[in-house]
C-alpha positions in Angstrom: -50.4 55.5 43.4 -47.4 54.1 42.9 -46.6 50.2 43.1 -44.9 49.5 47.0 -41.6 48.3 47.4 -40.8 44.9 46.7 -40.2 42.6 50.4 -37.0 40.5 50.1 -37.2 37.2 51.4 -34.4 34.3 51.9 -34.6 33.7 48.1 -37.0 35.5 46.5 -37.0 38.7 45.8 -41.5 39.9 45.4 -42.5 43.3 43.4 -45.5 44.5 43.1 -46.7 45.2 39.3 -48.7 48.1 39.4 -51.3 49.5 41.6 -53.3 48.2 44.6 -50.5 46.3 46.0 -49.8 46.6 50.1 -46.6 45.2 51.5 -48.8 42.9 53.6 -49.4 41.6 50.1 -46.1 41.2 48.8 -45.4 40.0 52.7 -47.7 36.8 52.6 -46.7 36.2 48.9 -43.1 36.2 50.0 -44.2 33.3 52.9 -45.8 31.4 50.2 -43.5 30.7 48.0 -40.8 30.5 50.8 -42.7 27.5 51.7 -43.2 25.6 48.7 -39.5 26.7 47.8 -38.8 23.6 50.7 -41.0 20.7 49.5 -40.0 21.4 45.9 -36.0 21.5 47.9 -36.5 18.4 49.7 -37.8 16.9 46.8 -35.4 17.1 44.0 -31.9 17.5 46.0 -31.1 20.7 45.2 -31.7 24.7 45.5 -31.5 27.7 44.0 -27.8 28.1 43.1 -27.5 30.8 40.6 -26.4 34.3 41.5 -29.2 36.7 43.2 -32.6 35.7 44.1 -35.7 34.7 42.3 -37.7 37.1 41.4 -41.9 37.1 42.1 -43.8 39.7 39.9 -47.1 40.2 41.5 -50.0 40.9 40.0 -53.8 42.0 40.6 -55.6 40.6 38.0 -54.2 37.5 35.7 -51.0 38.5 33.2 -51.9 37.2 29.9 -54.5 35.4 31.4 -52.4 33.2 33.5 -52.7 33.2 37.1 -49.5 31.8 37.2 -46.8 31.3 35.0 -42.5 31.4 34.8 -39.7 32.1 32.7 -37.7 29.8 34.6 -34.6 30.7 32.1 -34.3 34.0 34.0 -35.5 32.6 37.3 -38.7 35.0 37.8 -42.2 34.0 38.4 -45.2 35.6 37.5 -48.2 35.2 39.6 -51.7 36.9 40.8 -52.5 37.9 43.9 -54.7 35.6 45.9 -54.6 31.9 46.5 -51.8 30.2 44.8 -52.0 27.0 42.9 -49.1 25.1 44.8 -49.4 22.3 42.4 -48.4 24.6 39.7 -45.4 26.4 41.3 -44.3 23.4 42.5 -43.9 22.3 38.6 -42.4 25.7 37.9 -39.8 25.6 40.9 -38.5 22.4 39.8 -37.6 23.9 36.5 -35.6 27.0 38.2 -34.2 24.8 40.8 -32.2 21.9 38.3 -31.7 24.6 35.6 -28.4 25.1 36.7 -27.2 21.7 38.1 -28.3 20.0 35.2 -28.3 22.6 32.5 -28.0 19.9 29.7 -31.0 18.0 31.0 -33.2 17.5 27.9 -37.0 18.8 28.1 -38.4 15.7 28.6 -37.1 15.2 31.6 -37.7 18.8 33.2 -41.2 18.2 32.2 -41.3 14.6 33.7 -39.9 15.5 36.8 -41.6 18.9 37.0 -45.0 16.7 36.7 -43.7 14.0 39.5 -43.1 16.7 42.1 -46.5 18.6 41.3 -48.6 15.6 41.5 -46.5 12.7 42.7 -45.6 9.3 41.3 -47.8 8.5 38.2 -48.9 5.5 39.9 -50.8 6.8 42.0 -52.1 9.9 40.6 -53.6 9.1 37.1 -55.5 5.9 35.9 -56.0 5.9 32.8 -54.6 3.9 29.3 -51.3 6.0 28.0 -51.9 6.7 24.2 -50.1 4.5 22.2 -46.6 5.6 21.1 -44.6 3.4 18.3 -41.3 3.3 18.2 -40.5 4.7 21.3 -37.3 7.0 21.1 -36.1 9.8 23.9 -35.7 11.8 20.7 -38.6 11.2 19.5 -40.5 12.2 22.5 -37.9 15.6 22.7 -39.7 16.2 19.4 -43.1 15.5 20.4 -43.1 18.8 23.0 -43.6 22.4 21.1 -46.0 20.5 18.6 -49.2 21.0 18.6 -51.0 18.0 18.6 -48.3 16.3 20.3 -47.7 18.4 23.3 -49.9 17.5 26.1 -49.5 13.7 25.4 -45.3 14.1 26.1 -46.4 15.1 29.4 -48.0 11.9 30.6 -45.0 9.8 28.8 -42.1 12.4 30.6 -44.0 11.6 34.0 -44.5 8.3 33.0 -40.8 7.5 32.6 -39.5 9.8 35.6 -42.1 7.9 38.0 -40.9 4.7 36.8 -37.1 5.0 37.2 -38.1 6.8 40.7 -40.1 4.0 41.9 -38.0 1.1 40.4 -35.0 2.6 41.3 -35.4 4.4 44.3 -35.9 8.1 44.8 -33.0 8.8 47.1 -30.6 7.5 44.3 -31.9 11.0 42.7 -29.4 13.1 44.7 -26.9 11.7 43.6 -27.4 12.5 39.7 -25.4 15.6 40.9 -22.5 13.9 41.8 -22.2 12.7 38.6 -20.1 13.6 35.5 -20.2 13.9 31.9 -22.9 13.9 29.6 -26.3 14.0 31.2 -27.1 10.6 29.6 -23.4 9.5 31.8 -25.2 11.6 34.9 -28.5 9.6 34.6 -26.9 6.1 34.2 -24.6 6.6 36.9 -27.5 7.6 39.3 -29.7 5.4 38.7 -27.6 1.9 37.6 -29.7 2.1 34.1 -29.2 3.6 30.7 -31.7 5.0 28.5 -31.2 2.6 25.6 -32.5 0.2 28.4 -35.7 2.4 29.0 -36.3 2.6 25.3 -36.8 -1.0 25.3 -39.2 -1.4 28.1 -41.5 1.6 26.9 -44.3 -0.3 26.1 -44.0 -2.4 29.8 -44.0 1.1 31.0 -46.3 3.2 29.6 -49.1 -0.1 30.2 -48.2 -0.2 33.7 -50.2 3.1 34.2 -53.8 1.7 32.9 
């Protein structure tokens, strides 16, 4: 039997991949995502402003044993049919959502800010002792992401940072990073009324402030 046709929603655009799909499907998938598309929205000042919808590729069993994953460079989410982790597609939103407005945003603060909206303000979410990270550079921790052993600790310090400047700083002065001109370094600084040189130095304060 052939896959059914996809359901177009407000902004997303849901296809079923493959067999033993019903609209109904594609129909509550479509109200879904529609609804975390508004927190995720709300939360970072922004929406979907590239040309066309996203897309949502639905699946019945896991693609490449995922239940959930993006390619948020051509705005299309892959998912499985059933419950949806909203934790996760919150994350993957946010990186769809700023990829235009602030297409020179470096990874780690996608990543950061991704993590902030999925599980809110490091502060409250995670207790534990940040491993220790000398000489702490924003290129340095670019460079951490992509390596192996490196990788899932330049998560914590990306949230770490992003929960920091949004709780010192106030998360309404977030909106207005869009305003802004120039480099994003200029973008950030203007926002916020800090530079990253400035956040270099209070690493360590930071990253202890989430024991």
């Amino acid at each position: 039997a052939a896959a059914c046709s996809p359901v177009e929603r407000a902004r997303f655009r849901v296809v079923a991949n493959g067999a033993g799909l019903q609209a109904s499907d594609l129909k509550k998938v479509g109200e879904d995502v529609e609804g975390v598309y508004k927190q995720v929205s709300d939360a970072v000042g922004t929406g979907y402003t590239s040309s066309g919808k996203i897309e949502v590729r639905v699946y019945v069993t896991p693609e490449k044993g995922k239940a959930l994953r993006t390619a948020a460079s051509s705005s299309t989410i892959f998912l499985t049919l059933g419950r949806i982790d909203e934790g996760v597609l919150k994350h993957e939103l946010v990186h769809i959502l700023i990829a235009k407005p602030l297409s020179t945003a470096p990874r780690w603060f996608h990543e950061g800010l991704a993590m902030y909206v999925e599980h809110g303000s490091m502060r409250g979410a995670y207790n534990k002792a940040l491993p220790p990270f000398k000489d702490f550079s924003f290129v340095r921790l670019e460079a951490k992401f992509g390596a192996d052993k490196t990788e899932k600790n330049s998560y914590l310090y990306a949230w770490a940072i992003v929960s920091y400047v949004l709780d010192t700083y106030g998360k309404d002065k977030f909106k207005d990073i869009y305003k802004q001109h120039g480099s994003f370094n200029d973008k950030f600084s203007k926002a916020f009324d800090v530079d990253l040189k400035s956040l270099e130095k209070k690493a360590d304060e930071i990253f202890a402030g989430y024991k």
